[in-house]
Every structure is written in structure tokens, then in C-alpha cells.
C-alpha positions in Angstrom: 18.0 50.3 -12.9 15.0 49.0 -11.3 14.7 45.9 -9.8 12.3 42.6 -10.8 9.8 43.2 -7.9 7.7 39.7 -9.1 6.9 37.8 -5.7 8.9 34.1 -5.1 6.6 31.3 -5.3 6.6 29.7 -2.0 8.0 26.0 -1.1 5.3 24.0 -1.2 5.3 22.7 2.3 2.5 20.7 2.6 4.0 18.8 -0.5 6.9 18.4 1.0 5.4 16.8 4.1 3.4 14.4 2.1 6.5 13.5 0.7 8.1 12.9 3.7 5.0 11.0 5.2 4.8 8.6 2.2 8.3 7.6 2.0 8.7 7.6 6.0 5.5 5.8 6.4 5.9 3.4 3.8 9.6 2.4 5.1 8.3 2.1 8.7 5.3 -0.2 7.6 7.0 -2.6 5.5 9.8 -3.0 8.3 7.3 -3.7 10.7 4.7 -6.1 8.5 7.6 -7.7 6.0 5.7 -6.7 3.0 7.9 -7.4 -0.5 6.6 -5.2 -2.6 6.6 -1.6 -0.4 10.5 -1.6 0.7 10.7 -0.4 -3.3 7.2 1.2 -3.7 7.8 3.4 -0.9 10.7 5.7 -1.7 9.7 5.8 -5.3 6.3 7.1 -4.4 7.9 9.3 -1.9 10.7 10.8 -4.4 7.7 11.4 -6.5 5.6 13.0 -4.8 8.6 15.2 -3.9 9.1 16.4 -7.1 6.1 16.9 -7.5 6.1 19.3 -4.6 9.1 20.9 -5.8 7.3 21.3 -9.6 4.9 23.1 -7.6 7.3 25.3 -5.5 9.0 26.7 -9.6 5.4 26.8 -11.1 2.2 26.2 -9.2 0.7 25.7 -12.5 2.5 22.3 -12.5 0.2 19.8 -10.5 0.3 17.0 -12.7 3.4 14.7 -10.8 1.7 15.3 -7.5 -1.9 14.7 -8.5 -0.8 11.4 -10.3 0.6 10.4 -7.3 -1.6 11.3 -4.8 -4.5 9.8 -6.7 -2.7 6.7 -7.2 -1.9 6.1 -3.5 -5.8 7.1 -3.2 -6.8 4.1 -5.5 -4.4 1.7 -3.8 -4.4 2.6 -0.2 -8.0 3.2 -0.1 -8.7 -0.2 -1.5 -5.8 -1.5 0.9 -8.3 0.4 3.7 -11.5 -1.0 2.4 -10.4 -4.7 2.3 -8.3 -4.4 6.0 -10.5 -2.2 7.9 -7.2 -0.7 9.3 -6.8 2.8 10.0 -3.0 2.4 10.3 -1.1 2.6 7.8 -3.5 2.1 4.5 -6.6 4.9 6.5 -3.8 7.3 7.5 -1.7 7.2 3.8 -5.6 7.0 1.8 -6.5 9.7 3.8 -3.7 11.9 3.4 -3.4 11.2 -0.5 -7.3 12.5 -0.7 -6.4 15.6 1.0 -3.5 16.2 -1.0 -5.9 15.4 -4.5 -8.5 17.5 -2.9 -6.0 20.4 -2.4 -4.7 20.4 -5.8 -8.2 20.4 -6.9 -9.3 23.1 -5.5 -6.1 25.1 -6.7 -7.0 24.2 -10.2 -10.7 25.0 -9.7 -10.2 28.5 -8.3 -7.5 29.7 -10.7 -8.9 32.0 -13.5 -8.2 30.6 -16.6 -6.1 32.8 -19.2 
């Protein structure tokens, strides 16, 4: 009986960490500034972005959950940056979101396609 010698797709790490940077970072910032709407925004966007890391760890086909949310937090936080001129928290979260859309961009770009 020979064994299924297909390779384990990785946790996606860096997904995770986003994950953990949105939700942490949204938590800390609306504790500190008051703000209504990101106590609620916050985890959501965090739990989201975490399954979409964990879509990626099953199938790294499956970007779409993490690039939504990433691109959205692009969109909002950069235009959060923009109008603030405020690296923390709005620079920090748009910048991390474009990394994260960059990365998934490039995974799609370099795949050979079936």
C-alpha cells in the first residue's frame, strides 16, 4: 500500500498576522480615539480576513475573502490616511492591506493557468 506523498499546503502565516493586526489594531484604536463605528468594524474585518487566511491555508487557489478584504481596508484606510495625514493607525492598516493585495496579486499573476 503506498502512501499519498502530495505535499500539505502551508498555514498561511502572513494571513494570519494580518488577521491579527486588523482586529488587534482596530480594538486598540477605537479604545483609545472613542470611534463608534470600529469597536464592530474591527473584529468583523479581522474574522474575515482570517478566513480568508485559512481559505488560503486548504486551497491557495482561494484568494477571493482575503483580497475583498484587504482591498476594502485599502479603499477605506487609505482614504482615512489621505484626509488625516496620520501614519498611525489609518498609514500603518492602508499600508499593510496594500501589501497583503499586492501579495495576493502576485500569487495570481505567477500561477500557470490550467
Amino acid at each position: 500500500m503506498q502512501k499519498d506523498c502530495t505535499p500539505l499546503v502551508p498555514l498561511h502565516w502572513t494571513g494570519f498576522g494580518y488577521a491579527a493586526l486588523v482586529a488587534s489594531g482596530g480594538i486598540t484604536g477605537s479604545a483609545k480615539a472613542g470611534s463608534d463605528p470600529a469597536p464592530a468594524a474591527a473584529p468583523l474585518c479581522g474574522g474575515l480576513a482570517g478566513l480568508g487566511a485559512y481559505q488560503l491555508s486548504q486551497d491557495p487557489r482561494n484568494i477571493w475573502i482575503s483580497l475583498a478584504t484587504s482591498g476594502t481596508l485599502v479603499g477605506i484606510m487609505g482614504m482615512r490616511f489621505y484626509q488625516s495625514g496620520k501614519f498611525m493607525p489609518a498609514g500603518l492598516m492602508a499600508g499593510a492591506s496594500l501589501l497583503t493585495v499586492a501579495k495576493l496579486g502576485i500569487r495570481v499573476l505567477s500561477k500557470p493557468h490550467p
